[in-house]
N, C-alpha and C positions, 0 to 999 in steps of 0.2 A: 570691908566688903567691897565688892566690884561693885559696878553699874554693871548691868545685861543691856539698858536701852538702846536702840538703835537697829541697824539692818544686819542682820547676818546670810551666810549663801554656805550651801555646802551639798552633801549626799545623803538619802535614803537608801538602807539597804536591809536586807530581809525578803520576807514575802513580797513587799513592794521595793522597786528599785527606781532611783529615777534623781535628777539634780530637785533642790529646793532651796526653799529662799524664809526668813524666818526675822517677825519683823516682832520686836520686843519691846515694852514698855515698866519701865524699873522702877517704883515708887514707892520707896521705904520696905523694900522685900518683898511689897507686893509682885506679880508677876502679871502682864496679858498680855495679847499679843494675836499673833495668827501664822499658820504655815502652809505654803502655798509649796505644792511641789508637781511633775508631770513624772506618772507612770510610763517609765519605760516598757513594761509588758505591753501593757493595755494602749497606752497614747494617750490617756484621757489624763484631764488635769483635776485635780483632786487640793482640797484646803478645809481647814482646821479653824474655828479660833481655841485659845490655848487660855488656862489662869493655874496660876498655880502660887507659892509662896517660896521666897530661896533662905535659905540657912545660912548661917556663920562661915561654913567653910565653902560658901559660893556653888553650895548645890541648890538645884531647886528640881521638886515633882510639880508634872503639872496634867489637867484634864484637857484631855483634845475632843474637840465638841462639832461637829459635821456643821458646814457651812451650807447651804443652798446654794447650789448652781445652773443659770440658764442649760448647763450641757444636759442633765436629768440625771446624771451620776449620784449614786448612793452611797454614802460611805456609814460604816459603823462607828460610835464613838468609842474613845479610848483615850488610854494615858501612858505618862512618859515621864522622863527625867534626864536634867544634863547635870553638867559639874565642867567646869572652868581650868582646863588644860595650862602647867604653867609656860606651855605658850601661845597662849592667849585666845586658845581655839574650843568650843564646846564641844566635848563627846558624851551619848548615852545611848538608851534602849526606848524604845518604844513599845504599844500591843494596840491592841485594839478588841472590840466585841466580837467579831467573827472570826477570832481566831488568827488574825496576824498582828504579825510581831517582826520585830528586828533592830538595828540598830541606824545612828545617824551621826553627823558631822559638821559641827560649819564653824565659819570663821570670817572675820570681819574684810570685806569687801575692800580692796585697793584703790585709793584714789587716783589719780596719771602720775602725780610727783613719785607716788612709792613708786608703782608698777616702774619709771622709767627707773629708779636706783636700785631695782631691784635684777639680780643678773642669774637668779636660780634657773638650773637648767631641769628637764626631767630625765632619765636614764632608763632604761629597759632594758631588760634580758630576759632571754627566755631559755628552755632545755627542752628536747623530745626525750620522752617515755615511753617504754618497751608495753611488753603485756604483763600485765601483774595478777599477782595473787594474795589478795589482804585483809590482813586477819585484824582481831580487835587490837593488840598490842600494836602493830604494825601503824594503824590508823592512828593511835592513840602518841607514840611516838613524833609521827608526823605533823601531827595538832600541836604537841608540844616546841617542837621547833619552831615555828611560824610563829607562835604566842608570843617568842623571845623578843621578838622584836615591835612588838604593839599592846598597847592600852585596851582595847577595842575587840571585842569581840568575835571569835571563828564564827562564820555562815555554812554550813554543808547542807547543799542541795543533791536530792538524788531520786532517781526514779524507779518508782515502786508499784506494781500494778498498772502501768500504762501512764502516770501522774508526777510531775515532778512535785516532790514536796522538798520545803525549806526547812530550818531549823539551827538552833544556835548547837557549834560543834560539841559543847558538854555535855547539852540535853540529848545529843546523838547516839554519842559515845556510852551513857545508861540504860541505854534498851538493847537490846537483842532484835534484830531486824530479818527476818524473812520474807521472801525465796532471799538468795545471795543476789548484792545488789552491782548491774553489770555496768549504770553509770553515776560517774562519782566526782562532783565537786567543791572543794575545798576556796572558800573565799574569805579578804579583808582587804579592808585600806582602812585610814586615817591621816587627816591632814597635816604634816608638817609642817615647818616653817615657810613662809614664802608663798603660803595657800596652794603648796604643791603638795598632791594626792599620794601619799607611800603606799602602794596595791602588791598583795600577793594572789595569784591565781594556781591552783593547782586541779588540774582539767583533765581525769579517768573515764576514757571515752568505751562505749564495747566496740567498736572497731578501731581504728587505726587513727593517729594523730591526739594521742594525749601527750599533756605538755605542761609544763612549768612555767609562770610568767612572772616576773616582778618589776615593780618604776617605784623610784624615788628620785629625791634631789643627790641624795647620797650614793654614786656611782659604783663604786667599791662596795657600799653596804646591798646595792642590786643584784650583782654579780655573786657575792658571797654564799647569798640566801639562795639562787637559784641553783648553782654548784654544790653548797651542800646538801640540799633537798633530794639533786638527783643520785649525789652518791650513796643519801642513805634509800632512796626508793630501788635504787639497782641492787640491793640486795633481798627485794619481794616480788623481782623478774623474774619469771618463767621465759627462757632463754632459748628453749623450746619453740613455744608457740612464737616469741619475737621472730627469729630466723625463721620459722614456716612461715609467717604470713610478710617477711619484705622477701624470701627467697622462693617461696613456694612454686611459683608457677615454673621460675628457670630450673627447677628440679624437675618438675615435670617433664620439658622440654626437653632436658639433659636426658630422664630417663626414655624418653619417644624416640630421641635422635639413635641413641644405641638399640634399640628395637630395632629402628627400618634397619640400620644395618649390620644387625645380628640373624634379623629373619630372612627365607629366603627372597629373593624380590618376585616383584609382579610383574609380568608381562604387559599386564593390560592395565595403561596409565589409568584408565578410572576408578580400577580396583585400589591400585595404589593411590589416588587421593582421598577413596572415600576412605581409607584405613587412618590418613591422619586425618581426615574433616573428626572420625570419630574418636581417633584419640586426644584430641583437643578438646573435646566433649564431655567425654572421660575425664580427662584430671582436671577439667575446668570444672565440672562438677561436684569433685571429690574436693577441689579444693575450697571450693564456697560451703559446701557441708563440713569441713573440716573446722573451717572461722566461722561458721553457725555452731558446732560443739564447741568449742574452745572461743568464748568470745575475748577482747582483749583484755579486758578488765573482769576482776570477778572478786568482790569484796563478803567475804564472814562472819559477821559479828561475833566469834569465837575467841575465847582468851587460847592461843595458840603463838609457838612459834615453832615452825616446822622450817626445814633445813632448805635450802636449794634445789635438790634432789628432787622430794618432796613436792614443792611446788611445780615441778618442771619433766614429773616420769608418765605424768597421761599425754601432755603435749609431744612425749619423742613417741611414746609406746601407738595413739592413733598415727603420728605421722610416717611410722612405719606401717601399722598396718594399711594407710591409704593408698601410700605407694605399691604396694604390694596385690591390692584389690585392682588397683586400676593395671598392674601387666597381665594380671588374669585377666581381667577383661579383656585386654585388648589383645592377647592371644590365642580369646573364643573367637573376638572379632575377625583375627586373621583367617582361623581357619574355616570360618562361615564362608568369605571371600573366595578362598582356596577352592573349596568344591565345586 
């Protein structure tokens, strides 16, 4: 069996997120110790002491016990469990009495000598995402590809009733979740070698700018994962709604510019600006109500798979009919003008 003694550093993630530090003491399997970590939400700094007993196969559970802090911070108690990565890094799960939970990471802190013989770099990429429409299978697939490449646990955080709630991706994926959920993300990391951080992010926003993100040391393996991510999420695009909301307004524009000069003109230049002040009104209007119906993300919890078509004939069918509302409009507006 391993020794655990000594200092370790890593991540919290879950309901709480934030770096931590994780100081161990190994005494014939006994376990103690303490975890000191600072909530990223909150800001506030938060610690544990820990005991627990490890096994043969270099797992140990242990009880996390609230420390008293000058700050006045309250935490609940709770427990947890690691196991001894064959390289050389702890991963597990965490809970606690109030209902949080999640998972964590760490791994043994660099001296100067390693750090200088150490030449690992970190790598990023990322990919933009259209507007989607996702159903259980859909989600379910997606979970599965990211899994492939990690030890450690899905995180899907999503908001529900006004409230971002967390949760590990399995436990998600067994419930049936109502209204449909319009945002949606998809989290992990786990430390590689070199105590560099391998993260995947995948960020379904209801408006505009969701995206794909991943870093490892492994360049190739960053690229890979966010390339195929996106080719397989481009096929739960509404392609529709994508092109209305990056083209939308130059539609507009396009359609107003053919109006002035389709219709007859004005004489009186202030009849003619307030005709576009208002048709600018018009489909600026139309078009902010159109991305309030159709928001950009819009998730199901329904075992479905429905075709392209399918996810993509409400977004052409309003953005025809909007167009179509706002030259009526702006036709009555003409001839109010006219009189």
């Amino acid at each position: 069996m391993s020794n655990f003694s000594g200092d370790w550093i890593g991540n919290v993630n879950g309901t709480n997120v934030g770096n931590a530090s994780l100081e161990i003491e190994d005494v014939n399997g006994q376990i103690s110790g303490s975890l000191h970590f600072n909530d990223g939400n909150t800001g506030e700094f938060i610690a544990y002491d820990l005991d627990g007993e490890k096994d043969n196969l270099n797992n140990f559970e242990f009880r996390l016990i609230p420390k008293k802090l000058p700050n006045g911070v309250e935490t609940a108690p709770g427990s947890g469990n690691l196991a001894l990565e064959s390289n050389g890094n702890l991963t597990g799960r965490w809970s606690t009495e109030d209902g949080g939970k999640g998972v964590f990471g760490f791994s043994r802190p660099y001296n100067r000598q390693e750090r200088e013989r150490s030449s690992a770099q970190v790598f990023s990429h990322a990919a933009s995402i259209g507007a989607v429409r996702l159903y259980h299978e859909d989600l379910k697939k997606i979970v599965q590809r990211i899994q492939e490449g990690f030890t450690a646990p899905l995180v899907v955080t999503y908001l529900q009733h006004g409230s971002e709630v967390t949760r590990f991706a399995d436990d998600f994926l067994k419930e049936e979740i109502k209204p449909p959920i319009k945002l949606l993300t998809i989290a992990v990391q786990q430390l590689e070698a070199d105590n560099i951080m391998r993260t995947v992010n995948v960020n379904f926003f209801p408006n505009t700018g969701s995206q794909i993100r991943a870093s490892s040391s492994d360049g190739l393996w960053a690229a890979g994962i966010v390339a195929s991510l996106r080719n397989m999420i481009s096929n739960y695009e509404s392609r529709s709604v994508s092109w209305y909301r990056k083209h939308g307004m130059l539609l507009s524009s396009l359609v107003l510019c053919i109006m002035v000069v389709l219709v007859p003109e004005f004489t009186d230049w202030i009849k003619r600006a307030a005709f576009v002040a208002l048709a600018l009104v018009i489909f600026g209007s139309l078009t902010v109500l159109y991305n309030k119906a159709l928001p950009n993300t819009l998730y199901t919890s329904v075992s479905a798979t429905p075709s392209g078509w399918h996810r993509a004939w409400n977004g052409f069918l309003l953005l025809l009919i909007s167009q179509i509302v706002g030259i009526v409009l702006e036709l009555f507006v003409f001839r109010l003008l006219m009189e």
